[in-house]
N, C-alpha and C positions, 0 to 999 in steps of 0.2 A: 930344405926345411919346410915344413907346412904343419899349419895349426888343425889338430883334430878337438872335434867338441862334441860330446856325449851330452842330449838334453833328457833328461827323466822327469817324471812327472813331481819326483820332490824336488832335486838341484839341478845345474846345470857344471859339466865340468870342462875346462877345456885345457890343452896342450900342446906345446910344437914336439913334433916327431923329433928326433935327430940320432940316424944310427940306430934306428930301431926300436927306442927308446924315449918315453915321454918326461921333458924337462919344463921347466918354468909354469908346473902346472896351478893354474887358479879353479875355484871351485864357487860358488854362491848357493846358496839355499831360496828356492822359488817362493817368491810370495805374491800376495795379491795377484793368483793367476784364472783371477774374472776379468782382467783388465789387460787386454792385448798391448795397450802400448807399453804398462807398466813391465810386463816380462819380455817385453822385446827389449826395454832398456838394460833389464838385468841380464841377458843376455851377450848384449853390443858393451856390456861392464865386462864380464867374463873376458872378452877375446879381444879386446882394446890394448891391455898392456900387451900383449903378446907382435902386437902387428908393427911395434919397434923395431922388432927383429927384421932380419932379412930374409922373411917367410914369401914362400912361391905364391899361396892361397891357403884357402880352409876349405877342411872338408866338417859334414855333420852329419848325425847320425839321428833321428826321430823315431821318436814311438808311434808312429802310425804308418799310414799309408802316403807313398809320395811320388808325385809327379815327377819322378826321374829328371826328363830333359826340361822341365820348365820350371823346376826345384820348387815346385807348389805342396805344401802339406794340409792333410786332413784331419780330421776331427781325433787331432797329437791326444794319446793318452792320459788322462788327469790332469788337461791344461786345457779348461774349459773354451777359454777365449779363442786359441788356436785351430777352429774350426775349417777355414781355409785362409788359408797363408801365404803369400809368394814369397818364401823366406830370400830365396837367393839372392831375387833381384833387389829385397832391403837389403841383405847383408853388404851383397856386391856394391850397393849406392855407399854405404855405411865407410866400407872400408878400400875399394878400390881395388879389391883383388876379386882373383875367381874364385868360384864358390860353386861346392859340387854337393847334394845331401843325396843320404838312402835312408831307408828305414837301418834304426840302431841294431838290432841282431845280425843285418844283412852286415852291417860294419864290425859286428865282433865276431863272424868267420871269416870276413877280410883279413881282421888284425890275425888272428890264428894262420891263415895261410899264407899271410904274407910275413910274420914275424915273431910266432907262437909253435902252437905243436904239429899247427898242420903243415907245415910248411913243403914236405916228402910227399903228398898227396895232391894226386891230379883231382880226385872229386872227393868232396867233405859235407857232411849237413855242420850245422852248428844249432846246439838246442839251451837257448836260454829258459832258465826256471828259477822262477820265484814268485811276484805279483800275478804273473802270467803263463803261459806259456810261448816261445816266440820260438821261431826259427830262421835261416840264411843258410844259401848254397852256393856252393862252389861247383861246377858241372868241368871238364877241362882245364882246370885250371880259371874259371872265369867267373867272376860273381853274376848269378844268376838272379834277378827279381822281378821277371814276370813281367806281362803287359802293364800292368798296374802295380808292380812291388809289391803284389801279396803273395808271390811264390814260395811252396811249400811252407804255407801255414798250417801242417800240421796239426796245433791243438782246436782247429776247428771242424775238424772231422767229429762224425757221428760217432758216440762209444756207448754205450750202457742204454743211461735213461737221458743222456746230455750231449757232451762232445768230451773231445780227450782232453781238454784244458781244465775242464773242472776237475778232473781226477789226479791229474799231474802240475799241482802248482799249491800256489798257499792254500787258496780256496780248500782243499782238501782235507787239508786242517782243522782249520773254522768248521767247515761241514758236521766232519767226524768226528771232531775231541773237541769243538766250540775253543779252540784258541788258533795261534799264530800258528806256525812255521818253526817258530824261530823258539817259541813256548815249548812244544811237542818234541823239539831235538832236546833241551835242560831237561825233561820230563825222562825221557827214556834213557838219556844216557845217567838218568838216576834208577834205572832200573824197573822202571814203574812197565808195570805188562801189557795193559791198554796202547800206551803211546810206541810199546816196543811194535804193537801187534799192525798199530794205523803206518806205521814206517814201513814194515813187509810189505802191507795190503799198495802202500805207494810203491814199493819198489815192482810189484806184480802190473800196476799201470802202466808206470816207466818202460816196462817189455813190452807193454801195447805200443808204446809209441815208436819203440826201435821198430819194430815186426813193421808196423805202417812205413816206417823211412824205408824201411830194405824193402819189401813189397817196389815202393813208387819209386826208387833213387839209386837203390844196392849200391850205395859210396864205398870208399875203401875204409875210411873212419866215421864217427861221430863226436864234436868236441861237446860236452853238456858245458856250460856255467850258470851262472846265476845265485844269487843268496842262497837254496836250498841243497845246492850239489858240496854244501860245507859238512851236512848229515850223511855222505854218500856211505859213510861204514857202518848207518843201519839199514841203507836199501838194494845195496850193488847185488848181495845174497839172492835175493828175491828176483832182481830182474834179469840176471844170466839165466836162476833157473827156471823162468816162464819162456824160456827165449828157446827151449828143449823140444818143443811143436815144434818149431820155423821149418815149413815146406820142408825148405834146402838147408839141409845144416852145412854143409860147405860154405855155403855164403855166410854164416855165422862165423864160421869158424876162420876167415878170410876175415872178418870185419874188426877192425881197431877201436876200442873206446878209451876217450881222452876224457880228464876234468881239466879244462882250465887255469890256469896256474896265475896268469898277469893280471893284478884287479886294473889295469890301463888298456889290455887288449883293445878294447869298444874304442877307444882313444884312438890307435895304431890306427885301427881298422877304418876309424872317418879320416883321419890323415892322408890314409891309402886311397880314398877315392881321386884324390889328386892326380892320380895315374892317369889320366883320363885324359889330361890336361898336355 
């Protein structure tokens, strides 16, 4: 058993694996996150009950960029204080066990490969969407994150007048229809023409960004999740059929696309880092 914990920039959620499977899961809502110590403690609240158990270690998952082997994180997503951080070596003082972190997307194609849809696939991207755009790879069979854990970040390529993340995530919304994500999905699937039209116009981006992943990666699959792949039955339309250029249609036509199904994957997937151990 090992404790996975998923930190977002609103909660933090944590869980022991067992079986593939997340139990005794606890969850907190981040506050006062100008104050480094204040969220470190709500933090070390989250995964404290948990360490009664007869758990090996913890793994965790950050929205930023992180120092792999010295489990140093950086300037963590919508948590101000979190600028540079040596989580490991607090966690590890905290609780006595080892303590392994990646960036959180990298840990929700772990959870997929290791106990989700990818699990038949030697090489996978995994593309979270919603706030952002985020990605994680699986190369061989092995999670891949780069000299610095910013491998295949995708939504930071050049696209338009911006990069691809603004075109494929909430931001797209706001942009285009001045509301959410989550507004623009009530809106169309009331019929309304505009919000039906900005959902294509995203499904047409979303094909940019497969076309970028097969170009650099040519995987066997892609897993999407994320808050926005809840709307996928107004954009899937649009981005198979932008996906009609690609070079090599064979590679298309070889390539598997997955939604997401486990809202605990991310969970799995920091637990997974334990492998290490």
């Amino acid at each position: 058993m090992n404790i996975g914990v998923d930190i977002g920039g609103t909660n933090i959620r944590a869980g022991i694996e067992l079986g593939g499977a997340i139990t005794r899961q606890n969850k907190v809502l981040l506050e006062n996150k100008e104050s480094l110590s204040s969220t470190l403690s709500q933090l070390m609240d989250v995964i404290r009950p948990l360490t009664k158990y007869p758990v090996k270690g913890i793994g965790i998952g950050v929205p930023s960029v992180v120092n792999v082997d010295e489990g140093i994180v950086y300037n963590v997503m919508n948590i101000p204080s979190w600028e540079e951080v040596a989580l490991r070596d607090i966690v590890e003082r905290e609780f006595n066990l080892p303590v392994f972190i990646n960036n959180d997307v990298n840990c929700f194609i772990l959870g997929e490969h290791r106990f989700g849809l990818a699990q038949k696939y030697k090489s996978v991207v995994g593309m979270a969407i919603g706030t952002g755009l985020g990605s994680g790879i699986i190369i061989d069979n092995n999670l891949y994150s780069g000299n610095n854990c910013g491998a295949g970040e995708i939504g930071m390529l050049p696209y338009k007048d911006s990069i691809l993340e603004d075109y494929v995530c909430n931001r797209f919304f706001e942009e285009s229809l001045q509301m959410d994500a989550y507004a623009a999905h009530r809106l169309a699937l009331q019929g309304n023409t505009t919000a039906l039209a900005a959902w294509e116009e995203f499904g047409v981006h979303l094909g940019a960004v497969v076309k970028t992943i097969m170009y650099t990666y040519d995987p066997e699959a892609i897993v999407f999740g994320g808050s926005i792949t809840k709307a996928s039955g107004l954009f899937t339309k649009s981005m198979l059929a932008s996906l009609k250029d690609f070079a090599y249609p064979r590679s298309i036509s070889n390539l598997t696309l997955l939604l997401s199904e486990n809202e605990n994957i991310a969970l799995l997937g920091a637990a997974a880092l334990m492998e290490k151990a």
